[in-house]
Every structure is written in structure tokens, then in C-alpha cells.
N, C-alpha and C positions, 0 to 999 in steps of 0.2 A: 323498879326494873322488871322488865319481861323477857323473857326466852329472847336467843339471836333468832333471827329468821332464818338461818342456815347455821345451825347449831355445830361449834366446831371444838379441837381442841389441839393445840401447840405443844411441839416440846424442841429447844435449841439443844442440840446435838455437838460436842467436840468427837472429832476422829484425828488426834494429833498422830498415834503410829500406824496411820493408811494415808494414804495417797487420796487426792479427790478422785480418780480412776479407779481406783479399789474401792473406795467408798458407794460410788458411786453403782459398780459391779454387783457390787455385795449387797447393798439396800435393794437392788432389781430385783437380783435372785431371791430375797425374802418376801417381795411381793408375792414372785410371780409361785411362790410357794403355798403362798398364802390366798392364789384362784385371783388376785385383781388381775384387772387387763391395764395391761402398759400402754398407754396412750401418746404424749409428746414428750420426746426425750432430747435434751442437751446436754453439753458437757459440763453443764451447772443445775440439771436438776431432770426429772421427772414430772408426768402428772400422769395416775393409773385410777380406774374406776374399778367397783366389786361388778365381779360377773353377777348378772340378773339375775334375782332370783324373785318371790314370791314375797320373801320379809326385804330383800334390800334391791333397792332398784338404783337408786341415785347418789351412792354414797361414794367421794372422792379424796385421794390421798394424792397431797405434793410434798415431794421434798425441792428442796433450792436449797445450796450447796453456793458457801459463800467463805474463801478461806479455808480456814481447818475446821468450820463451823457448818452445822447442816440446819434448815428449819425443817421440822415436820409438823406438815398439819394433814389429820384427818379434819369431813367434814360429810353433811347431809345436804344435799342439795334437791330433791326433788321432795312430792307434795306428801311422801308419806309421813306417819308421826314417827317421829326420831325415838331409840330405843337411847333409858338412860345409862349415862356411863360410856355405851357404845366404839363413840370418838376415841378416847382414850384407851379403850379397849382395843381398838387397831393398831393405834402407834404401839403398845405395848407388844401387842403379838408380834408386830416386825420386828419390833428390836431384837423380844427373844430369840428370834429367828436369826438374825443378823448378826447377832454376838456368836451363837454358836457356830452360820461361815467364817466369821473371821477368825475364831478359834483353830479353822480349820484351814484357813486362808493357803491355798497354793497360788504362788506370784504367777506362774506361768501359764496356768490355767485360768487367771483372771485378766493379766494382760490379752491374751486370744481373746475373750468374751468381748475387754471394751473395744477390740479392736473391729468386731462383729458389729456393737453397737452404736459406731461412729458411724456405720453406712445410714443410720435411722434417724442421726443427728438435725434438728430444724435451726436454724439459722439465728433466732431468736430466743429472750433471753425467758425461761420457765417462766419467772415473775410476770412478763406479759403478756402471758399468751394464755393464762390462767385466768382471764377475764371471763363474765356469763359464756353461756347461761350457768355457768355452776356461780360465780361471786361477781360481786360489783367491789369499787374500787373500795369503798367505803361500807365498816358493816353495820348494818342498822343493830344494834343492842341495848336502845334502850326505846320508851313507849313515844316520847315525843319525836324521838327520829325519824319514825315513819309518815312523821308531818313535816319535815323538814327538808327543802331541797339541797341535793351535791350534786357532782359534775357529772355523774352518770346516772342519777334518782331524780329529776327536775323535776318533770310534767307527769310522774306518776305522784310524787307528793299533795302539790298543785292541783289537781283533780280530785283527789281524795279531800281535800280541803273545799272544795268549792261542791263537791256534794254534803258533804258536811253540813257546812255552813248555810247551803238553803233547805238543810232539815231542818236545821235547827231555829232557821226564818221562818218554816211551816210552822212550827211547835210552838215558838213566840207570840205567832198571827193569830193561834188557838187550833189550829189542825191537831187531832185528834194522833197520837205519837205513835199507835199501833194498828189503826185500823182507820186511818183518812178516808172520808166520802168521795164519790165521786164529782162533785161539785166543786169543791176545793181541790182535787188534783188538776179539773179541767184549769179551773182558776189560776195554777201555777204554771202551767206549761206542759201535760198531759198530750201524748197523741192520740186526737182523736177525731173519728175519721169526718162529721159533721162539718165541722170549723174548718179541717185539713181539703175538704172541698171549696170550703168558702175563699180560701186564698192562705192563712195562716202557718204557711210552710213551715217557717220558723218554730214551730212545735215538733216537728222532727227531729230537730237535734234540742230544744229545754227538756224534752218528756228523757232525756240520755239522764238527767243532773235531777230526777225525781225520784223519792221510792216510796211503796207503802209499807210505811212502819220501820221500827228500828231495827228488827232483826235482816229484812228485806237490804238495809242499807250495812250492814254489818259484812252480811255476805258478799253482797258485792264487793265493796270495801276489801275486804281481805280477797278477794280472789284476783282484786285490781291491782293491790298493792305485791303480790307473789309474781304475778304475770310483768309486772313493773320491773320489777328486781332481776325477774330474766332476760327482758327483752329491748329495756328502753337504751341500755349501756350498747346492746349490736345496732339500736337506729339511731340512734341520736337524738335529740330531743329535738328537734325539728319535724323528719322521721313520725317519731313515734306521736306525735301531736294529732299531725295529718293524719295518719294511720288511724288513729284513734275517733276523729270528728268523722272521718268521712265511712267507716265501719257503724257508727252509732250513727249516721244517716242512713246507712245501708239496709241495719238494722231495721228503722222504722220506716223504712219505704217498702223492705219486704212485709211487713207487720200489715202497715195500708193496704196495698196491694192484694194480701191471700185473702182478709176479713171483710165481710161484708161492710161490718162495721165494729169499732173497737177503741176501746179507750185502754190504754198502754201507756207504762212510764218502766222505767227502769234501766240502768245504767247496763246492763245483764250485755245488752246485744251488742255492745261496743267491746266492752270485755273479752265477748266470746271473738269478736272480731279480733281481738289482739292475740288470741290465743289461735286462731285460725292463720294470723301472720306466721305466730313459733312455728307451727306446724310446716308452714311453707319451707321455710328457712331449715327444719329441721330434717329437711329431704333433699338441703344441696349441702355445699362442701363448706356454707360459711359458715358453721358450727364445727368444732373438733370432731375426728370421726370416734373416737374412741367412748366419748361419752355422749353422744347421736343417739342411739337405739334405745339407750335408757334411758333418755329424757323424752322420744318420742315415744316411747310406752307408756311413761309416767302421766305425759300430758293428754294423749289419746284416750287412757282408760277415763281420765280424767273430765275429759271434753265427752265421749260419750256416757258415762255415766249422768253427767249431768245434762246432756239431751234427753234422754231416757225418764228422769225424774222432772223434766219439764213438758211432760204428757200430761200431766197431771191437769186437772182440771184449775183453769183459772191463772193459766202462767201459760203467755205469749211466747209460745216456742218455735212461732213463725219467726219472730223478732230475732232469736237467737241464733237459727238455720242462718237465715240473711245473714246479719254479722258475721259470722265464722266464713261462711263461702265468700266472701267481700274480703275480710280477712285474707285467706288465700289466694286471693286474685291480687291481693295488695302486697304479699309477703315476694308473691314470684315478679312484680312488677317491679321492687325494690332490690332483688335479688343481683342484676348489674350493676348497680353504680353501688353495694355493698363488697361485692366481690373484686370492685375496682379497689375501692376506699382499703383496703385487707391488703389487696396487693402493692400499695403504695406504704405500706405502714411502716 
């Protein structure tokens, strides 16, 4: 077993002598006590983010209120490392919080409240509107999972397996697992610019499904597979397919194009290109707005920190610019018939 990918924690809730309207009053004001921001609220539940800060950026609490039953889940949703206990530690604070309104519960004070809060009411039910980029339907929690495709995890599984799989066809063939020649990367499907003259276009998108070395491919790996989990659930796998081949082309068109000449592999520019889509997407309305800013900081700091670190000598970060700006050209290109697709739901 390995860590969730969005590390969370559940407690089922009885509220038999309140009301779901008191209930529901009362859990708010404990939030909103407690500094989260209230984000989608129905008459069956909540979803509130922690206001930003420096240790917590992306960390989200739902309740869904079902009967005389409530669920609570805190959870982590953006790229930092998750503090232990944490989770748990929030559902606890509200409660304590929560117990002591209702201890103090005035009916007619809380009636005015939900009557305030029915104007903010969304039409739809918490449970599905609680979709990415904070969770996918299904949570990944164990190590083979994240090889595994579901309904809303297809073609990020799928991709991570087929990079895999022709490392592990390099390391078979006798390619060297940490430090491949260049002879052997041309050999597998390397972009580079000689041959890419000669006609061999086709190396623009194999040199996407190459890396040097296992760490090279780890990293990627893990940033495909996070960027997946946010993003593939709002395109669809179809979507996010396209998205994905034609940014990892983008990638190494720009790569061609800045370098006199260069030999380049890595999955990197497609990636960033996916994360150049969140970005797009994370500047219109078809992300919740409540938890918006905190995930466009998270990914921001995130996307340029790692520009920054691919100055570095010996890492194509022409590759990566390309991607990302393709990315966004891609992200606001799908922005209509996403917005359509939301509004028909």
C-alpha cells in the first residue's frame, strides 16, 4: 500500500435533535469560524476550501448531508506535501466548533441564516459537483492503481504504461538504465534534428514516450500521473488524448525549430502542455470558483518553478515553453464546447 494521491479523511455524522437546516447552518458557521471559504452550497451539503496560505493552499472540506446523516470529509488536493494527521485534525476542529453552536443553538437565529443561504443555493446535488480538479470519481489508494484505467483515469493510466513499458524494452535491448547513449536514444525514437530534416517526422511525437534514465522517467511519471487526476475527469478522455499527442508534438516542434540542432526525448513537453491546458481552464468559470485561486497558485508556482530549474544546462526547455503555450492555446480552444458540455449536465 502507498499514500492516497489526495490524502483524506471521513467521519459519518448523526444530527437526530437538528433539523438538516440547522444542521446544515450550524456546520457553515463552524467552518466559516474556522477561516475556510465556502464555496458550493446546497440544501444537502457544502464544499469550502482553507484560505491560502503559505503551509496550506489546496486543502478541501465537504459535507453531504443525507437523512439525519452527514458525511465529512476533509482532504489535500494540491501538489504540496500533506502534513500528517492534518485531515483529521480539521473534521475535529469543526466539530468542536459545531457542538458548542448547537449547544448554543437559537432556532430563530438559525432559521434567518438558512433563509440568507438558500439565495446561494446551486441547483445540483454536492456529491456531483465535488468532481476535479479537487477528486476523481474513483480514488486511487493503492500502488497498482495508478496503472489501472476507470471512467474518469483512462489515458493517463494508458500513457504512463506505455512509457513504462518501452523503458523497460530499452533496458531489455541492453540500453544502459541511467545514462543511455546517444546512439540508442536516436535508435528508439529521439528527436533529432538531422533525421527530422531527412523526412522522419514521426520522431516528434516517439522522442514524447522516451527518457534518459529511471529517475528522468519517474519524474515525469509522477507529474503525468497528478496533472491526470486533475484534469482528464474535466476533458474527457478523448479530450485529454488529443490534448495530450498534439502538445507533445508542439513540444518538439518548438524544440526543432529554436535549436540549431538537438537531440531531445522526453515526455516533459507534453506534460507541461497538459498543465498549460489546467492553467487555461483555471482562468474561466469551468473550474469552481471557490477553489480557482488556490489551485491556480499551486500549479503556477509549480509550472514556473519547474521552468526555472529547466535552465539548467542539458534540459530542452525550449521543449517545455512550446508545450505549455500549446497547452494554452488548447485549454481556451476547448473552453466552449466544455462550458457547453457543464451546461447541459
Amino acid at each position: 500500500m502507498v499514500p492516497e494521491l489526495s490524502p483524506k479523511y471521513m467521519e459519518h455524522l448523526s444530527f437526530e435533535s437538528l433539523t438538516a437546516q440547522q444542521f446544515l447552518v450550524l456546520i457553515i458557521e463552524a467552518a466559516k469560524k474556522l477561516n475556510w471559504n465556502i464555496g458550493l452550497i446546497s440544501e444537502e451539503g457544502f464544499i469550502a476550501y482553507r484560505k491560502q496560505s503559505n503551509a496550506s493552499q489546496t486543502e478541501e472540506l465537504k459535507i453531504e448531508i443525507n437523512g439525519k446523516y452527514a458525511n465529512l470529509e476533509s482532504r489535500y488536493t494540491g501538489l504540496q506535501i500533506p502534513k500528517k494527521h492534518q485531515n483529521k485534525e480539521n473534521l475535529q476542529a469543526l466539530l468542536s466548533i459545531f457542538i458548542g453552536l448547537k449547544n448554543t443553538l437559537n432556532q430563530d437565529e438559525v432559521a434567518g441564516k438558512y433563509e440568507a443561504l438558500r439565495t446561494n443555493f446551486v441547483s445540483k446535488r454536492i456529491s456531483l459537483l465535488s468532481q476535479p480538479p479537487s477528486t476523481i470519481k474513483e480514488d486511487i489508494r493503492t500502488f497498482i492503481g495508478i496503472f489501472k484505467t476507470k471512467a474518469d483515469y483512462y489515458f493517463t493510466p494508458i500513457l504512463i504504461d506505455v512509457n513504462i513499458l518501452i523503458f523497460l524494452g530499452m533496458f531489455i535491448s541492453g540500453v544502459n538504465i541511467t545514462s543511455p547513449d546517444q546512439a540508442n536514444l536516436i535508435k528508439w525514437g529521439a528527436n533529432f534534428t538531422p533525421l527530422i530534416l531527412k523526412g522522419e517526422w514521426w520522431r516528434l511525437i516517439t522522442s514524447c514516450f522516451l527518457h534518459i534514465g529511471i529517475l528522468h522517467l519517474l519524474m515525469n511519471m509522477y507529474a503525468l500521473m497528478y496533472i491526470g487526476l486533475l484534469l482528464e475527469p474535466h476533458l474527457g478522455k478523448t479530450r485529454f488524448i488529443i490534448a495530450y499527442l498534439l502538445t507533445g508534438v508542439g513540444a518538439s516542434l518548438t524544440s526543432f525549430w529554436w535549436h540549431e540542432e538537438i537531440l531531445s526525448v522526453g515526455a516533459s513537453g507534453a506534460i507541461f502542455g497538459m498543465y498549460g491546458v489546467f492553467l487555461a481552464l483555471l482562468t474561466t468559470n469551468i473550474i469552481e470558483k471557490s477553489s480557482r485561486q488556490a489551485l491556480l497558485t499551486s500549479i503556477g508556482v509549480f509550472v514556473v518553478y519547474s521552468l526555472i530549474g529547466g535552465m539548467k544546462y542539458g534540459i530542452d526547455n525550449a521543449a517545455h515553453i512550446g508545450g505549455l503555450i500549446s497547452g494554452i492555446i488548447i485549454g481556451y480552444v476547448y473552453y466552449p464546447s466544455l462550458k457547453k458540455r457543464i451546461s447541459n449536465f
